[in-house]
C-alpha positions as CSV (number, residue, x, y, z in Angstrom):
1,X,-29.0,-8.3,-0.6
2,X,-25.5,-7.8,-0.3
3,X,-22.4,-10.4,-0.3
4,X,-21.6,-8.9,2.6
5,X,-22.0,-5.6,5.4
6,X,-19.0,-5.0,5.7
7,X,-15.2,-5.6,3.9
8,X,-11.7,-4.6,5.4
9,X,-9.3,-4.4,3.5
10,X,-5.9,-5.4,5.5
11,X,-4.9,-7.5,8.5
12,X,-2.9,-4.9,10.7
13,X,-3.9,-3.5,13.7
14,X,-6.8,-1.2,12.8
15,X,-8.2,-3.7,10.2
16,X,-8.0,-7.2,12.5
17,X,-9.6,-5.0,15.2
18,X,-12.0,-3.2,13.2
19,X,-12.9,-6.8,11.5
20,X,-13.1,-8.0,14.9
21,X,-15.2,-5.2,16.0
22,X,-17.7,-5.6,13.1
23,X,-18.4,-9.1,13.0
24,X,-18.8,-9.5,16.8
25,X,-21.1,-6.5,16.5
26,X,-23.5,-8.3,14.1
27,X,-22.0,-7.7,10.8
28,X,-21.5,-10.4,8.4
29,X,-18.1,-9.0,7.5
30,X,-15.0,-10.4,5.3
31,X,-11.3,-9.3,5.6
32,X,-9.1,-9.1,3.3
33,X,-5.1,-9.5,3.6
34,X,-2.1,-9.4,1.3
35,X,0.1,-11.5,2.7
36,X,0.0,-14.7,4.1
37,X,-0.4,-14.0,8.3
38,X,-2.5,-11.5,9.8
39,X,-1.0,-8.1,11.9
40,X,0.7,-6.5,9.3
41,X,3.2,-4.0,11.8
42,X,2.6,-7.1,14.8
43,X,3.8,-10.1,13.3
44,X,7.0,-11.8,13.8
45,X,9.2,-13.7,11.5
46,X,11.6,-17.3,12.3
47,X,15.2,-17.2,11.5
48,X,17.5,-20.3,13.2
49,X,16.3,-20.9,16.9
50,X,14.7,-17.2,17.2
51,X,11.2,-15.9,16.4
52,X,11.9,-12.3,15.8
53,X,9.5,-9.3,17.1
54,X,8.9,-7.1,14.1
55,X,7.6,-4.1,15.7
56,X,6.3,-3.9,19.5
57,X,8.9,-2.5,21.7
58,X,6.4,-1.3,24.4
59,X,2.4,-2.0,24.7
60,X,0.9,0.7,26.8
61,X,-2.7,1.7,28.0
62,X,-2.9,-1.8,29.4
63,X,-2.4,-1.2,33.4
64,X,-2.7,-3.8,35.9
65,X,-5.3,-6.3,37.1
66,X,-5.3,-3.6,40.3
67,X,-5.2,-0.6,38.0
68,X,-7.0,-1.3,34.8
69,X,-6.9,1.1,31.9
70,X,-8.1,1.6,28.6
71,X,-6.8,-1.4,26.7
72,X,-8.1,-4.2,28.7
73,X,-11.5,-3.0,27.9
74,X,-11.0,-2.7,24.4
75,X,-9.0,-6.7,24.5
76,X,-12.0,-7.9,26.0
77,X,-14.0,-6.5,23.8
78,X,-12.7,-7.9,21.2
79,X,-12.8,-11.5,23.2
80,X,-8.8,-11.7,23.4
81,X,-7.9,-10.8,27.4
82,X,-8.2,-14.9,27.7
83,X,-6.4,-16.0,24.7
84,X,-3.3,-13.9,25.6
85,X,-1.0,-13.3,28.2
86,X,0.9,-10.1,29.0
87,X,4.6,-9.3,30.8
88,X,5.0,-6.2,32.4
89,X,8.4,-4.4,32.1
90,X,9.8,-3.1,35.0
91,X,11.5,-0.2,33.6
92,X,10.2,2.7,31.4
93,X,13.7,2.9,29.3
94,X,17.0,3.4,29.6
95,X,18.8,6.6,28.1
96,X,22.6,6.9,27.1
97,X,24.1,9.9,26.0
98,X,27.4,8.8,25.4
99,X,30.5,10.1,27.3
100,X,27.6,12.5,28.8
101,X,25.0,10.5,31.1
102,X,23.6,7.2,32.2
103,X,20.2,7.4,33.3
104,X,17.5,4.7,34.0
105,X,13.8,5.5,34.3
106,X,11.8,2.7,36.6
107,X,8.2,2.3,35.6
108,X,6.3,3.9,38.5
109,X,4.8,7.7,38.3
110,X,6.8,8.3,41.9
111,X,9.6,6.3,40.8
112,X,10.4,8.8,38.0
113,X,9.8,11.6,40.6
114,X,12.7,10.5,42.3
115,X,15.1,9.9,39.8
116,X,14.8,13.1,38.4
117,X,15.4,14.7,41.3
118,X,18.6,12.6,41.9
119,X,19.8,14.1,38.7
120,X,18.9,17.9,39.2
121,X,18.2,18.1,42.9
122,X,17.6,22.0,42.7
123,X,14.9,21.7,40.3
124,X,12.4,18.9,42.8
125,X,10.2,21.7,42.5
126,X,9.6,21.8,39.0
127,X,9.8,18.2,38.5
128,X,6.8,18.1,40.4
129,X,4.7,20.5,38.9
130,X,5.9,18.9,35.5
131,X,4.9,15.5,36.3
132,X,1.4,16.9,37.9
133,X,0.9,18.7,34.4
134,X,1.5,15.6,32.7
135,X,-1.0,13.7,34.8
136,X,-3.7,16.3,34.2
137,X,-3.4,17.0,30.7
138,X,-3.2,12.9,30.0
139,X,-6.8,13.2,31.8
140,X,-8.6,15.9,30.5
141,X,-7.2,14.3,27.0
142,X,-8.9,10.8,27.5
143,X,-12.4,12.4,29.0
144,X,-12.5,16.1,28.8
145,X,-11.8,16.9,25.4
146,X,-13.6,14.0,23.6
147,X,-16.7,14.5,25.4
148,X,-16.3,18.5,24.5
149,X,-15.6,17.6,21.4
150,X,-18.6,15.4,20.9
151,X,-21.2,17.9,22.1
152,X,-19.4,20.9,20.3
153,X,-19.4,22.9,23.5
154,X,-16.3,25.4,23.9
155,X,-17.9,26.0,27.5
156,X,-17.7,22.7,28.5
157,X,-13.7,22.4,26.7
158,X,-12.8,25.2,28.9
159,X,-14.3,24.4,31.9
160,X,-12.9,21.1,32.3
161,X,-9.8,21.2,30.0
162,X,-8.2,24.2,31.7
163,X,-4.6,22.6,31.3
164,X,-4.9,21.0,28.0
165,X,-6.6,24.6,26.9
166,X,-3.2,26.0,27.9
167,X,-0.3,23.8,27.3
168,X,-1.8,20.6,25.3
169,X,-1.0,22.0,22.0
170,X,2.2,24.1,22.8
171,X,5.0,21.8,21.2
172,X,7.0,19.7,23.7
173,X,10.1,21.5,23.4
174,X,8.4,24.8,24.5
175,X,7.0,23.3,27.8
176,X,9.7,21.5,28.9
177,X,11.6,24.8,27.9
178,X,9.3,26.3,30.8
179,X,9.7,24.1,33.1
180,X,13.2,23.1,33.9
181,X,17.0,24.5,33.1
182,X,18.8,20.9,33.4
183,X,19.3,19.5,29.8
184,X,20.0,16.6,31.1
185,X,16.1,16.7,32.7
186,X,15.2,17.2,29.5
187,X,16.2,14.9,27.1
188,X,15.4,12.1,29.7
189,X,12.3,13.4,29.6
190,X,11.9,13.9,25.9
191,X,13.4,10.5,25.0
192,X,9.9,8.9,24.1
193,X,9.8,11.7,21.0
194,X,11.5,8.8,18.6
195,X,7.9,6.2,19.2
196,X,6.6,9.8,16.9
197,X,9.2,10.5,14.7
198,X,9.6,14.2,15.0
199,X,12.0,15.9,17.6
200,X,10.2,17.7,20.6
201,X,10.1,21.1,19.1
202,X,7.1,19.7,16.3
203,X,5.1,17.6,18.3
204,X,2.5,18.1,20.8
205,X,3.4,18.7,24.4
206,X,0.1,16.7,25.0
207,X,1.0,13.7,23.4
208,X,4.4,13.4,25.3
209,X,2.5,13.9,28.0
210,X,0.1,11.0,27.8
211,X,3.1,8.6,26.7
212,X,5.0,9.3,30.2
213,X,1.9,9.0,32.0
214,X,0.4,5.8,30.2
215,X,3.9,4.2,30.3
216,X,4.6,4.8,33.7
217,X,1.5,4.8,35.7
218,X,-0.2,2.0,33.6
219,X,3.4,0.2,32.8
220,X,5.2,-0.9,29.8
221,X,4.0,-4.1,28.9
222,X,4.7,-6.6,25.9
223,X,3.2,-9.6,24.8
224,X,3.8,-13.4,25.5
225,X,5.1,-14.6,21.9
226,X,5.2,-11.7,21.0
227,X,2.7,-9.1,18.8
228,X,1.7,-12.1,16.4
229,X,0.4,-14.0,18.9
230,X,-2.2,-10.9,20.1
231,X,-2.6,-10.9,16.3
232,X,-3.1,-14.4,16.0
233,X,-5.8,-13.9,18.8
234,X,-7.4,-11.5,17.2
235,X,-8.2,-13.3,14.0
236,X,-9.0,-16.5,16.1
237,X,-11.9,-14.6,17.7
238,X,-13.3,-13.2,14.4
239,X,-13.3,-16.7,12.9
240,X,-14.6,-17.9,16.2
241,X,-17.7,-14.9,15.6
242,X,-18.3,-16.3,12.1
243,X,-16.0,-14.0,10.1
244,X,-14.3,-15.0,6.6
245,X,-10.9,-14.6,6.1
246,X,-9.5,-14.5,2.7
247,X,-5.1,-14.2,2.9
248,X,-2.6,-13.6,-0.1
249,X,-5.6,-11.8,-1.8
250,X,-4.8,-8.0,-2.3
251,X,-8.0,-5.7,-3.1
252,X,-7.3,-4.4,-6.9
253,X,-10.2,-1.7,-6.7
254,X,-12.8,-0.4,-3.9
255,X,-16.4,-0.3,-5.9
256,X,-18.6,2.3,-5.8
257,X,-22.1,3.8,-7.4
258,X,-23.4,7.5,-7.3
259,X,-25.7,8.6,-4.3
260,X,-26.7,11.9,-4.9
261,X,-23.9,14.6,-4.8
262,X,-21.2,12.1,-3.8
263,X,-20.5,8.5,-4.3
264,X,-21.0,5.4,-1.8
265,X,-19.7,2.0,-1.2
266,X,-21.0,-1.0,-3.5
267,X,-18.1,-3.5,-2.7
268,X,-14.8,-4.6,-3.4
269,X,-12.5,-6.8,-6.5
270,X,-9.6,-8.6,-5.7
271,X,-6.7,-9.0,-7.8
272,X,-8.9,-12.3,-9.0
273,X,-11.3,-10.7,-10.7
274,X,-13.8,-11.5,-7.8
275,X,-16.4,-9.3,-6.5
276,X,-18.2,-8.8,-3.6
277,X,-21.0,-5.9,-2.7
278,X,-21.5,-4.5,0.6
279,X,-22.4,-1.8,2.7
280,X,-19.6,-0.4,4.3
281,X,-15.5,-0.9,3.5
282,X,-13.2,-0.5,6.3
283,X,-9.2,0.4,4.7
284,X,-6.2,-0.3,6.7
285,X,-4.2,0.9,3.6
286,X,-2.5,4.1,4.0
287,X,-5.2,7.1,2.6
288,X,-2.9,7.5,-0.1
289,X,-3.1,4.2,-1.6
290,X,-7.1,3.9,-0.7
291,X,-7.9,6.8,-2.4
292,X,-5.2,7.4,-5.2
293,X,-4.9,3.7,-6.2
294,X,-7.9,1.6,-4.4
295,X,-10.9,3.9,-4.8
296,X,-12.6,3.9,-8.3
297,X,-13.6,7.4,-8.8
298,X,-11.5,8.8,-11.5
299,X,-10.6,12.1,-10.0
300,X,-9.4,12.3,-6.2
301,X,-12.3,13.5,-3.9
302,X,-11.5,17.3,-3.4
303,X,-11.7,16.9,0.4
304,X,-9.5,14.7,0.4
305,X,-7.1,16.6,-2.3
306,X,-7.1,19.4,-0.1
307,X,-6.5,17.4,2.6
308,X,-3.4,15.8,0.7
309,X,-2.0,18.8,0.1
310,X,-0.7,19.7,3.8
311,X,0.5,16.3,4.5
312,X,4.1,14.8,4.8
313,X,5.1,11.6,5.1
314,X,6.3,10.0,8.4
315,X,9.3,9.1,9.1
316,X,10.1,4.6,8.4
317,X,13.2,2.9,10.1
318,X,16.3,1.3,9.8
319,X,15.7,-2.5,11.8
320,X,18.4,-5.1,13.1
321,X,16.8,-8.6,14.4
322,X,19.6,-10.1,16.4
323,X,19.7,-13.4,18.1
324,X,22.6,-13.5,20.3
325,X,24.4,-16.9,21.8
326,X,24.6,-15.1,25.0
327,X,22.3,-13.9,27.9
328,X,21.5,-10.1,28.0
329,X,23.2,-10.3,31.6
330,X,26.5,-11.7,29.6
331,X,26.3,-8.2,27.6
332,X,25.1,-6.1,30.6
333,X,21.4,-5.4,29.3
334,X,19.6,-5.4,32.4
335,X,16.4,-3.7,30.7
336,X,14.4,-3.8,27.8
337,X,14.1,-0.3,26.0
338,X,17.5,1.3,26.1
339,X,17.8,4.9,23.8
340,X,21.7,5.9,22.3
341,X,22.8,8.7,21.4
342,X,25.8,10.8,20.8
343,X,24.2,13.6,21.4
344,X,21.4,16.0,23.4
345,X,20.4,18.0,20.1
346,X,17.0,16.5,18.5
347,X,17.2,18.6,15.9
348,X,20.5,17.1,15.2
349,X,19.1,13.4,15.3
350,X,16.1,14.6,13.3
351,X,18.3,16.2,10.5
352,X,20.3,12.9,10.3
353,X,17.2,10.6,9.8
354,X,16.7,12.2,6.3
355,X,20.5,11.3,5.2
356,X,22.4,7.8,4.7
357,X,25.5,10.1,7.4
358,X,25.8,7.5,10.4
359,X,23.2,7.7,13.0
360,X,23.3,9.4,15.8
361,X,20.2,8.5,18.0
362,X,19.7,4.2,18.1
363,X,17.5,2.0,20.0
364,X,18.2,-1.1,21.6
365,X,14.7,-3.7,22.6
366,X,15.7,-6.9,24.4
367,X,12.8,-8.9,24.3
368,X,13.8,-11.5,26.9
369,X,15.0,-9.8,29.9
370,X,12.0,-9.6,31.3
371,X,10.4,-12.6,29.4
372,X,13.3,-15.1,29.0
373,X,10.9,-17.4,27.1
374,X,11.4,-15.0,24.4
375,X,14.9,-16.2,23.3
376,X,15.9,-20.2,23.7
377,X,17.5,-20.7,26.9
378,X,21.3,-18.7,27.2
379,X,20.5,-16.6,24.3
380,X,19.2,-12.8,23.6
381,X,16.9,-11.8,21.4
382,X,18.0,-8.0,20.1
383,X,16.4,-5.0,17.4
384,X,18.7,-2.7,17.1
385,X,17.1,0.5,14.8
386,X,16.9,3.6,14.0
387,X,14.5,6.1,12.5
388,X,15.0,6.6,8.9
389,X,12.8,8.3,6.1
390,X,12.5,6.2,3.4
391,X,13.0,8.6,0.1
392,X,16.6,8.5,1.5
393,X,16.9,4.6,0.1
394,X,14.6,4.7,-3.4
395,X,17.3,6.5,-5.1
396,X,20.1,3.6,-4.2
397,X,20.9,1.3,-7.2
398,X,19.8,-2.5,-6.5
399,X,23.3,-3.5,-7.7
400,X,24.6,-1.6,-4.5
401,X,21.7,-1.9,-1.9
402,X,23.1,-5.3,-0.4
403,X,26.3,-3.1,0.5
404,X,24.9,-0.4,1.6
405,X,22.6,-2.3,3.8
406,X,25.0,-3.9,6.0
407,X,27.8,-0.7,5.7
408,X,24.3,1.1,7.1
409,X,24.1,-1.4,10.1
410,X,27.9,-1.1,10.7
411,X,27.0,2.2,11.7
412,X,24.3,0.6,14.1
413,X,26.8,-1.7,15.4
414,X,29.4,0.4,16.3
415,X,27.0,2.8,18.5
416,X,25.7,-0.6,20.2
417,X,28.8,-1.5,20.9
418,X,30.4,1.6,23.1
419,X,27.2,0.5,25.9
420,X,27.4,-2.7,25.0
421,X,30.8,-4.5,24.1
422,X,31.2,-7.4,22.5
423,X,27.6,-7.3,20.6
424,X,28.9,-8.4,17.1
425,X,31.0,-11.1,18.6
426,X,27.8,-13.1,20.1
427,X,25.5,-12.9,17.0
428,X,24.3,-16.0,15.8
429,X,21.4,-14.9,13.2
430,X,20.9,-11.3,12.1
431,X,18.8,-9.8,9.6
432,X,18.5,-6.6,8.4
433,X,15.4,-4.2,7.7
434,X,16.1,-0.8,5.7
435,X,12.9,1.5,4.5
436,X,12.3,-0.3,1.7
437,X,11.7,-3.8,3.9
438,X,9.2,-1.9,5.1
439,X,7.3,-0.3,1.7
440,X,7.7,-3.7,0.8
441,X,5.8,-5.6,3.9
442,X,3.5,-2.9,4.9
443,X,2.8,-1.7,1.8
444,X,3.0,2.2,3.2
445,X,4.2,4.8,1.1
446,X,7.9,5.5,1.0
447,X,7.9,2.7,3.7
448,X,6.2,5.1,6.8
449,X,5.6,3.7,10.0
450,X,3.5,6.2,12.0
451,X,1.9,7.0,8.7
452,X,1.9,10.7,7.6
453,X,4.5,13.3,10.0
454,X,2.9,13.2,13.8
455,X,2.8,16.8,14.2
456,X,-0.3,19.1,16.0
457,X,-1.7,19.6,12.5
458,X,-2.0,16.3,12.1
459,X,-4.5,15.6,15.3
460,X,-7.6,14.7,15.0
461,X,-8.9,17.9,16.3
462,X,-7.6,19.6,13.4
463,X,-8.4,17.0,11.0
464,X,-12.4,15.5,9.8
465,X,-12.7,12.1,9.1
466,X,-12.9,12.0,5.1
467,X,-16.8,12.0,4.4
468,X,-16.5,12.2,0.6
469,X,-17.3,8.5,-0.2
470,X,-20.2,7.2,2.1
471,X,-19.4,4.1,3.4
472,X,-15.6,4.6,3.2
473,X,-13.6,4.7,6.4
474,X,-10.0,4.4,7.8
475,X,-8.4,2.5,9.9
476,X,-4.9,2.8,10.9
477,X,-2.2,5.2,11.8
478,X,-3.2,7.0,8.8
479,X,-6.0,8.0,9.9
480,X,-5.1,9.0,13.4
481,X,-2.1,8.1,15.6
482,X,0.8,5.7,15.3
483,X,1.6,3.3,17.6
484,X,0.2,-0.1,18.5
485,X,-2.7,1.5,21.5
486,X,-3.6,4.6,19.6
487,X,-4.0,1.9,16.1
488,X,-5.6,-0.8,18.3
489,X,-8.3,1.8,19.5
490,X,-9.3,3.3,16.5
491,X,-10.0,0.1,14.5
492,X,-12.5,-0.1,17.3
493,X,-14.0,3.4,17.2
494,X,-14.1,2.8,13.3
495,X,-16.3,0.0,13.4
496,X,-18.8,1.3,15.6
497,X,-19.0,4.2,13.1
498,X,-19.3,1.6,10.3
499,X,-22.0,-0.6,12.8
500,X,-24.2,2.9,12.8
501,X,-24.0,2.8,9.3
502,X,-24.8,-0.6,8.6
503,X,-27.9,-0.5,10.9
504,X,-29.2,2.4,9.2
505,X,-28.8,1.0,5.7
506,X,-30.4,-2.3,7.3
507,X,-33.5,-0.2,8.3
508,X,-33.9,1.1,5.3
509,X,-33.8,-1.8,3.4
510,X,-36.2,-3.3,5.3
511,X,-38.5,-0.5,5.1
512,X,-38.3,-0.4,1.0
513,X,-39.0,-3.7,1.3
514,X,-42.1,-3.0,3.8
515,X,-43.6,-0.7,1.3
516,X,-42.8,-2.8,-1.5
517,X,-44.3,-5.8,0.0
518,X,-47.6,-4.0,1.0
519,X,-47.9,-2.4,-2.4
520,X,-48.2,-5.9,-4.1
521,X,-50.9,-7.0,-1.7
């Protein structure tokens, strides 16, 4: 018998949901965490009056009680739709090019329509066809192309993907290229490319595609007390499903025994010394770390070298938390999401993320305009960030790192501060998050976000899941996309895998021990 069926290692999104998954699904299953609260990326953090928002800037995938989507499936689930509640944004984001445009999208599919025509009138036409492009490919993504991919059958990809077939994996850049003259149009449009950390030109069209359509037709949403308190949720209805919870205990090796030509799971030790055997792990580590520093085998599985070889890294960030002693109308923030720039070129912004030269794309999240619960009463609740990779801080000198911090959010500031005036003068508590904040809390290599670079290589439909090590999965953004929807879901599609597993391995047993038993009568 084993201690366990099933161990996951880590408390973020995949691994709470996975964990959640598992042990609602009949598996006795333990999870693992590092640190002392559960979410990992969703967690929030108490300076002064404010309880700062680490991560979530927009939740999407939810829709509305009249218009459900994906996610409310998945939250109830995982038995948390009644344990949390959610606020709905009423704007998609705000986007500033300064001394260029002003430009507000509203969170409705028509609503967009007709903004975008305001600002290029002669081009209704192709807005149209753009935004019925989006709508289709977003489709055929969630239902054509996973069911054609399931059976294997190019007939049945073609058939019903005819739009996806043609333009899903073209990079963004090149469609909108297509469609529309106004560069204006398109870096409105195109804004959404910094929630994957590459400019439009290296990611697919598809995926900013499904982000316009999620976020406008299904809404923005965040989360009352913010991402913790989903997290918080989540753990409560694993314990609440008999689940064991061990936090402040890291995994120090991932256990395993030969099974014929390749290896499989035999359990886990902590950094204790302790040991427990199971049937399947579940890693919310990054790939890297499960399998270069977690995993046993002496030499890297060669799928997975090969794999390795024709990765990059993502992109991590630069992070204010702000609490302000103002209200956002005081400061004139009369929406949550509001992107900054200086200028149209995404190559430019791109290029500048891998430097410590000033930024020159920001974001601004105020958590409380459209929850003003989220800040004490007459004060904001700010991040202020940017996209940053991380290599660009491990070669700073600790004596200096202090300085350079807050000369780094100077730069921040000073963009803030040409749409919004008078930001520095209202703070009240600040901190400051630079890559290595993150590699230090998340535990990612060179401090990644989104885990390795978001490009179309990078999609699952280019990319296995590693099969090396039976019982061995992934959960996470390293395993698939980033984000808190795209990280959410595939903890849940990873535990079903694992359930399959489990059951199997359960038969089995119980057959061995069927013809063991009649044997010794």
């Amino acid at each position: 018998m084993h201690d366990f069926d099933a161990i996951v290692i880590g408390a973020g999104n995949g691994g709470l949901t996975a964990a959640v998954a598992l042990q609602r699904g009949g598996a006795k299953t333990l999870l693992l965490e590092r640190h002392n609260i559960p979410g990992g990326c969703a967690t929030s953090f108490v300076r002064g009056d404010f309880e700062f928002e680490v991560a979530l800037h927009q939740l999407s995938g939810l829709g509305t009680e009249a218009k459900p989507f994906i996610m409310r499936k998945v939250f109830q689930d995982l038995g948390v739709m009644d344990k949390v509640e959610f606020v709905q944004e009423a704007e998609l984001y705000r986007m500033v090019v300064l001394d260029d445009f002003d430009v507000t999208l509203p969170a409705s599919w028509n609503g967009i329509k007709k903004t975008l025509a305001e600002i290029a009138p002669d081009e209704s036409e192709a807005i149209e066809r753009f935004m019925t492009l989006c709508e289709k490919i977003s489709i055929e993504s969630f239902v054509g192309v996973p069911e054609a991919r399931k059976n294997g059958n190019e007939i049945m990809l073609k058939n019903g993907c005819p739009h996806f077939i043609q333009y899903g994996l073209k990079d963004a850049k090149s469609v909108l290229d297509e469609y529309f003259e106004s560069e204006q149009l398109k870096t409105v449009l195109a804004a959404y490319w910094c929630y994957l950390g590459l400019p439009p030109s290296q990611f697919a069209f598809s995926d900013l595609a499904i982000m316009l359509y999620c976020y406008a037709a299904f809404k923005p949403w965040h989360i009352k007390g913010g991402s913790q308190a989903l997290s918080n949720a989540l753990l409560e209805s694993f314990l609440e499903a008999g689940g064991e919870v061990r936090f402040n205990c890291a995994v120090e090796k991932i256990i395993t025994e030969p099974a014929g030509e390749k290896r499989r799971i035999a359990g886990v030790r902590t950094e204790y010394g302790e040991e427990y055997s199971c049937v399947s792990v579940v890693s919310n580590a990054s790939s890297i770390i499960t399998y270069c520093d977690l995993l046993d085998s002496p030499t890297l599985p060669k799928e997975v070298a090969e794999d390795f070889k024709s990765r990059e890294v993502g992109t991590s960030a630069f992070c204010i938390y702000l609490g302000l002693d103002c209200t956002p109308a005081e400061l004139g923030i009369r929406n949550a999401s509001t992107f900054i720039s200086t200028t149209q070129d995404e190559e430019l912004m791109h290029a500048t993320m891998g430097t410590m030269n000033p930024p020159v794309a920001t974001m601004l999240t105020c958590y409380n305009v459209d929850d003003p619960d989220f800040a004490p009463p007459g004060k904001t609740q700010v991040s202020l960030l940017c996209l940053q990779y991380g290599k660009v801080w491990e070669g700073v000198n600790p004596k200096d790192y202090t300085q350079r911090k807050y000369e780094f959010a100077g730069h921040l500031f000073d963009q803030a501060e040409r749409v919004f005036p008078g930001l520095r003068d209202h703070i009240e508590e600040v901190e400051v998050a630079t890559p290595l904040t993150m590699m230090r809390y998340l535990n990612t290599p060179e401090g990644a976000i989104y885990g390795f670079q978001q490009n179309p290589e990078d999609s699952k439909l280019y990319r296995d899941r590693y099969d090396s090590v039976s019982g061995l999965h992934l959960a996470g953004s390293w395993n698939g996309m980033g984000g808190f929807q795209p990280t959410y879901m595939l903890g849940a599609s990873t535990a079903r895998r694992a359930l399959k597993e489990i059951s199997t391995a359960k038969q089995l047993m119980q057959a061995q021990s069927t013809k063991l038993e009649a044997a010794h009568v």
